[in-house]
MIVEX-574021 format. One record per residue (C-alpha): residue in three letters; x, y, z. Coordinates in steps of 0.001 Angstrom, whole numbers, plus 500000, padded with zeros to 6 digits. Layout:
# MIVEX-574021
ALAXYZ
...
# end
This chain:
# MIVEX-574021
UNK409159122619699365
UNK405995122729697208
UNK406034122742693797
UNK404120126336693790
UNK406759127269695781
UNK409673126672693469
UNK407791128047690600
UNK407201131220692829
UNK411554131061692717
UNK412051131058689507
UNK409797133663689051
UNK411085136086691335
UNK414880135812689363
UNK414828138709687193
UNK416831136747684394
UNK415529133333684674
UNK411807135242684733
UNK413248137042681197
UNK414035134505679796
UNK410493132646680157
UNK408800134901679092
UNK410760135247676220
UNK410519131754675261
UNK407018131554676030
UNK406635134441673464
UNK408387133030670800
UNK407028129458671180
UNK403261131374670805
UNK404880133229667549
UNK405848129682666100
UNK401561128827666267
UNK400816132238664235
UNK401901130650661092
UNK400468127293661566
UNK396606129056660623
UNK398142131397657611
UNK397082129304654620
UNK398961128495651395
UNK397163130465647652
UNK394778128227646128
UNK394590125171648829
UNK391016123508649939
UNK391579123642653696
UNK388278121151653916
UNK389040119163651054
UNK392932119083652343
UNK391681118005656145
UNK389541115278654561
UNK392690113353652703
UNK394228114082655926
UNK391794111802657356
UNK391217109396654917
UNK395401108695655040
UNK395402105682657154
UNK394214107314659826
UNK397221109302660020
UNK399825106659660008
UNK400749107244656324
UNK403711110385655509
UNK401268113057655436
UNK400115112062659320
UNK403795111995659998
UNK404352115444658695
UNK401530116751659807
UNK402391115072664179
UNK405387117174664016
UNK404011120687662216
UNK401164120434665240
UNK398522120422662324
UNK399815123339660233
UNK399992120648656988
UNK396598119904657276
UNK395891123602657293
UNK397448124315654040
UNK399679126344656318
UNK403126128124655325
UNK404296126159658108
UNK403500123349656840
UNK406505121660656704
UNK407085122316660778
UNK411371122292661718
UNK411695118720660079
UNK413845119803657460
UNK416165121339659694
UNK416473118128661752
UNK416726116265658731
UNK419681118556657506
UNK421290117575661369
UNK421072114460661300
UNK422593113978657561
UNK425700116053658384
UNK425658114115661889
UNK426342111148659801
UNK428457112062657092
UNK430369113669659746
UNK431215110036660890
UNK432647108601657167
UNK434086112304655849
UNK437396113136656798
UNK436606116875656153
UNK433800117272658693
UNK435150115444661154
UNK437838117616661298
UNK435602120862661845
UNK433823118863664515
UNK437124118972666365
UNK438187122493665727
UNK435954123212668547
UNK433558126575668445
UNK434670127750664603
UNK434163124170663408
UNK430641124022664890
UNK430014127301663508
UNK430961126137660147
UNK428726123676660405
UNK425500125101661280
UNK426297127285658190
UNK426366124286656238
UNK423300122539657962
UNK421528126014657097
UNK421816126004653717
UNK421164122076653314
UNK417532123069654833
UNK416712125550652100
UNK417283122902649623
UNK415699119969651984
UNK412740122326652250
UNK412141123132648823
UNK412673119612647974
UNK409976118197649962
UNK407448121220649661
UNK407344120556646257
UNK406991116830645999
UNK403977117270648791
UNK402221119649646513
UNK402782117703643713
UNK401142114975645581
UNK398690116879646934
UNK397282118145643484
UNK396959114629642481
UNK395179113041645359
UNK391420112586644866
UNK391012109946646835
UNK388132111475649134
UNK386861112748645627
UNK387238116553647111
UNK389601119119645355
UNK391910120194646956
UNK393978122314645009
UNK391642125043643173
UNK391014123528639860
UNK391859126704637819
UNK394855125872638654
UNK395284122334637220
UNK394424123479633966
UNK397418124728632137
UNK401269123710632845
UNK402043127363634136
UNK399031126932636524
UNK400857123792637574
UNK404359125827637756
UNK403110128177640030
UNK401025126584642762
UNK404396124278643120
UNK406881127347643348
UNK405400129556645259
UNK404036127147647979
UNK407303125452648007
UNK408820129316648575
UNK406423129872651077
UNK406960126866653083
UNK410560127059652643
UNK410467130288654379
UNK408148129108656694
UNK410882126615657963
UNK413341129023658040
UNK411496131445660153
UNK411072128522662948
UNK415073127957662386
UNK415574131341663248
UNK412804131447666157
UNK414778128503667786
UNK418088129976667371
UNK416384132868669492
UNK415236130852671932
UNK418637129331672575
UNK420414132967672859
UNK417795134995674838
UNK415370132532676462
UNK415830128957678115
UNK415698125123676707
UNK416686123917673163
UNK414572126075670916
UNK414181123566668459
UNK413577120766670549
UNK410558123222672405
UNK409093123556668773
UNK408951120024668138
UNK407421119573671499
UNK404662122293671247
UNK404117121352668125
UNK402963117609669483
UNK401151119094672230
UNK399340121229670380
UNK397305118037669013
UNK395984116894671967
UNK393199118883672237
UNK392234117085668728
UNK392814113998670163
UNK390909114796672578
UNK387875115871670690
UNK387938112849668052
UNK387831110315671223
UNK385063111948672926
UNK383084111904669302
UNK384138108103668648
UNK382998106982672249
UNK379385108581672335
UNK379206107022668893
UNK379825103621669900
UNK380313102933673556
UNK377815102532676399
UNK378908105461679622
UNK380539102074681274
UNK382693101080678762
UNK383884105178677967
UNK384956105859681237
UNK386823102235681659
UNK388399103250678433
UNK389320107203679847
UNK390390105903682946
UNK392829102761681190
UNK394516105358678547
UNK394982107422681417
UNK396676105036683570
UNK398501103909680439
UNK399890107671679578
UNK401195107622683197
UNK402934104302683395
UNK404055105238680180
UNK405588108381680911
UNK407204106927684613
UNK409019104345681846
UNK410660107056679703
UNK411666108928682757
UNK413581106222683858
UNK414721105051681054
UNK416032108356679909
UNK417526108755682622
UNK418730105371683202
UNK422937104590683079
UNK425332102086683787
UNK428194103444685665
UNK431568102321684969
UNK433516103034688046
UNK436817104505687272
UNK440762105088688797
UNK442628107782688778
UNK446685107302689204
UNK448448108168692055
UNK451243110883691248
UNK453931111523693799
UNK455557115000693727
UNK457924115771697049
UNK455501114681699979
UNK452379115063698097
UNK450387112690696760
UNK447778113993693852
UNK445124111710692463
UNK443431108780693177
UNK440086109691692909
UNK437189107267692190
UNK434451108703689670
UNK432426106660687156
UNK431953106591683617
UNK427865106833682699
UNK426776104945679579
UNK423311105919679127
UNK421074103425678606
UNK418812105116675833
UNK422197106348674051
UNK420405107227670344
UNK417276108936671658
UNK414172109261669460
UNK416119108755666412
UNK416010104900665862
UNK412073105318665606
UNK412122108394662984
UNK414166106643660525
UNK412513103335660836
UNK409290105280660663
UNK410850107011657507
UNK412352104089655438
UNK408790102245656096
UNK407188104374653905
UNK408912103984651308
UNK407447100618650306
UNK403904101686650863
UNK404266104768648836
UNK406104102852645978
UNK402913099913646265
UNK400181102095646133
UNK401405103763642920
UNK402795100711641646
UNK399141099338641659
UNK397487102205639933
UNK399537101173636818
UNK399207097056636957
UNK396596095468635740
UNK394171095365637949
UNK393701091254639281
UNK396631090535638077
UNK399663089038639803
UNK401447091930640367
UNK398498094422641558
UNK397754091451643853
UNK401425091668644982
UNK401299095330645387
UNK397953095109646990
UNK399942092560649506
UNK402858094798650073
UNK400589097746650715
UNK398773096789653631
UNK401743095128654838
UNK403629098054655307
UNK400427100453655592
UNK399127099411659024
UNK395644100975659838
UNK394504101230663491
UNK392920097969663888
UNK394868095829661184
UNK398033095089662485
UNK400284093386660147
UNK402812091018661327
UNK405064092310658327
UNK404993095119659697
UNK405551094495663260
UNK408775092422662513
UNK410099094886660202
UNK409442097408661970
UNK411209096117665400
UNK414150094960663298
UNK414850098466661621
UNK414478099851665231
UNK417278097300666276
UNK419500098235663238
UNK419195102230664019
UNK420090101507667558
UNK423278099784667251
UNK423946102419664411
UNK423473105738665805
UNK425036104217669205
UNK428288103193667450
UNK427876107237665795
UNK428026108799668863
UNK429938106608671151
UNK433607105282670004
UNK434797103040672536
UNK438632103676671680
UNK438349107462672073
UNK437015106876675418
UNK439947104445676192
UNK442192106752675505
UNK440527109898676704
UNK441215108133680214
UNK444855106812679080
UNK445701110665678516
UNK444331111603681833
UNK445955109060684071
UNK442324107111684618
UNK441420103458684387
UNK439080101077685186
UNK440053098759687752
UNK440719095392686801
UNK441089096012682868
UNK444294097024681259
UNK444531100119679508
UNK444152100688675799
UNK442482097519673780
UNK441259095728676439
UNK439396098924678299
UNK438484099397674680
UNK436887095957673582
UNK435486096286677620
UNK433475099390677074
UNK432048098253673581
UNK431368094929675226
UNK429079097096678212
UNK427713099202675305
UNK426526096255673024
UNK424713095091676287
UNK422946097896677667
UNK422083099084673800
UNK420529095825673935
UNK418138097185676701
UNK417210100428675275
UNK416355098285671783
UNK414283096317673460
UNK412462099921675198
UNK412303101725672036
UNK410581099068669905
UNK407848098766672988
UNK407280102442672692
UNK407382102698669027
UNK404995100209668823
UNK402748100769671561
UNK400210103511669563
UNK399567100766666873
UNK398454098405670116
UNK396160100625671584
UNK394366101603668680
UNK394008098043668027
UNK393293097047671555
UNK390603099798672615
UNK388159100863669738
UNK387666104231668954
UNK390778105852669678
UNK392678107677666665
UNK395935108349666199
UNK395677111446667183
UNK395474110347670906
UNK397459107294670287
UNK400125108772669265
UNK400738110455672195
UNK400648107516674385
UNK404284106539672505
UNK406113106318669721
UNK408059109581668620
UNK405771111961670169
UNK405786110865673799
UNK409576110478674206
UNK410211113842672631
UNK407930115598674918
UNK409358113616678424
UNK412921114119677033
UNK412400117961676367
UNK410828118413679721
UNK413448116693681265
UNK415899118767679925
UNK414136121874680316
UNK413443121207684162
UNK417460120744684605
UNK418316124363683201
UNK415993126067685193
UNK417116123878687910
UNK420860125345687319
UNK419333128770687576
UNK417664128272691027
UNK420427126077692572
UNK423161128785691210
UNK421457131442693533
UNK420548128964696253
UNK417366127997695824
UNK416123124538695688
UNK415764123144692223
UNK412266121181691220
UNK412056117794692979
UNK413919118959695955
UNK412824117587699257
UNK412130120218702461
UNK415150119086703730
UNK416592119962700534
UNK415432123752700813
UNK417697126335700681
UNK417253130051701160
UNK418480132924699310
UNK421252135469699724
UNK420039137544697335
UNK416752138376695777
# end
């Protein structure tokens, strides 16, 4: 079966057809309020400190990947659905050391509700927290020489007061609008609504990408070399992206026993299944917080060295430390590199050892009458699994730090391209969108297959009519 002709399925079910359109609705609502710009912001002036931050690899770049350009807009959504993931991923891990949360997490649907509640309201203040240390920053960066902030504005305290509040309100309701779009999107349309933000979000700047490579290459390049460079970032996005597929979807399988149980002539159990330990267990989130944390000594260097005297040991120091941990496109520093790779490592092993817990799992399958053949249960299945988990971990280190690194190695390697394209040949960006996809493509698969139809990927021989239309 075609591909058009499993797209023409899932249009023709009524619900499944709802529910896309619904989605595709609200994802186009999310982009409305990435052009509405902020009271007294320099969109121009803003756009060219965009530029002139390290080609986008310092936090503003960041920030401004994930809002699909709204920050550089000046844009009420400025902020994007960071804070919100942020907020997750805090009470993900204080979930893990307090006894508290741990407990809602296993009271089931009421705990989880409980939660969100509480991940809700740490996003207002996560929101209104960074909105107003941006603007801060923002009205004191002149280092294109271009105002950005409208100078009226800079010239008394209460000036000062309210730029901050009410562009930190505004944002901070900006953030909580595309909270409440995704929640939408998971009740009434199809996919993880935030997750689909994110992932617009990061396509939405390929067109940009686009447009600053075909600028850079008629600049510089002879036609020869520009279409050996199109056609090798092309090849790379698709090798690329045939990695993360299988990667993500990569698992070792465990294979596991299920008892025998005897009861008058019957004999119930026995079953083989297997246990999958996925390869690429933390996801995307080794590379954010190494991302995160590496910014921290660049930001403290550069304003570090606005205050020492200048030739001095310590601005020399500073000077050091900043372009050690402020990589441009065509400067890599090894400082960086290792660092970098080694934080990836540490988040790994961390996050894994979050969400996996090797004695739960041994006895989940004590309390169910399953074991893995050849290991005794309780400690030993235990120390097994973590043993199996440590390894394959390994693996999916080794993946991530490829990926994280590989936009820093092709703006080194082939002139002219930004981060703007680079960045969506790996790091973050690239396994977000693949991973999203992936997931998207099996729920709409569960719709089709549920009312016989074939799901995407299916073979003819896999093709399978419809009862009911």
């Amino acid at each position: 079966m075609t591909l058009l002709e499993q797209m023409g399925n899932a249009w023709r079910i009524q619900e499944l057809r709802r529910k896309l359109l619904i989605t595709l609705g609200l994802l186009a609502l999310c982009r409305v309020g990435a052009f509405i710009p902020l009271p007294g912001v320099d969109i121009a002036g803003l756009q060219a400190q965009m530029a002139a931050d390290a080609d986008g690899l310092g936090v503003l770049g960041l920030l401004n990947m994930f809002s699909g350009g709204a920050l550089e807009q000046g844009a009420i959504f400025g902020l994007g659905i960071m804070p919100f993931i942020t907020a997750q991923i805090i009470f993900q891990l204080l979930g893990s050391v307090i006894p508290s949360l741990e407990k809602l997490r296993k009271e089931g649907a009421a705990g989880y509700r409980k939660l969100n509640q509480y991940t809700r309201l740490s996003t207002l203040f996560v929101c209104f927290l960074q909105g107003t240390i941006i603007l801060r920053a923002l009205m004191g960066a002149d280092a294109v020489g271009s105002e950005i902030i409208d100078p009226a504005l800079r010239e008394t305290w209460l000036g000062v007061f309210q730029f901050v509040i009410t562009g930190a309100t505004l944002m901070t309701a900006g953030t909580m609008f595309l909270m409440w779009l995704g929640e939408q999107i998971d009740q009434h349309g199809i996919g993880n609504g935030v997750s689909l933000i994110i992932m617009v979000s990061i396509i939405t700047r390929l067109p940009a990408g686009i447009t600053e490579l075909t600028m850079r290459i008629r600049m510089d390049d002879t036609p020869q070399n520009a279409m050996l460079k199109v056609g090798l970032l092309i090849g790379l996005f698709v090798a690329v992206v045939i990695a993360i597929v299988f990667v993500t979807l990569g698992e070792r399988r465990i294979p596991v026993q299920q008892q025998k149980h005897v009861r008058g002539p019957k004999v119930y159990g026995g079953q083989k299944h297997y246990l999958p330990l996925r390869v690429n267990t933390a996801g995307v989130m080794p590379i954010i917080f190494a991302a995160v944390l590496l910014q921290f000594p660049q930001m403290i260097a550069s304003s570090a060295r606005r205050q020492a005297a200048r030739g001095g040991i310590w601005y020399r120091f500073f000077v050091w430390m900043e372009e050690a941990f402020g990589p441009t496109g065509t400067d890599i520093s090894l400082t960086y590199v290792v660092v970098y790779a080694l934080l990836i490592f540490f988040f790994c092993y961390f996050w894994t050892a979050v969400v996996f817990n090797p004695r739960d799992m041994s006895e989940n399958l004590q309390n169910h009458g399953s074991f893995i053949p050849g290991i005794r249960p309780g400690r030993r299945t235990s120390n097994y699994l973590e043993a199996i988990m440590n390894r394959v971990t390994l693996a999916g280190a080794f993946f991530l730090v490829f990926i994280a690194l590989l936009p820093t190695l092709v703006m080194a390697g082939l002139g002219g391209v930004g981060w703007g394209l680079a960045g969506l040949l790996g790091g973050t960006s690239i396994l977000i969108v693949v991973g999203v996809t992936l997931d998207l493509v099996r729920q709409i698969n569960d719709h089709l297959e549920m009312r016989r139809y074939s799901g995407f990927g299916a073979g003819a021989g896999g093709r399978r009519r419809s009862r009911r239309r």
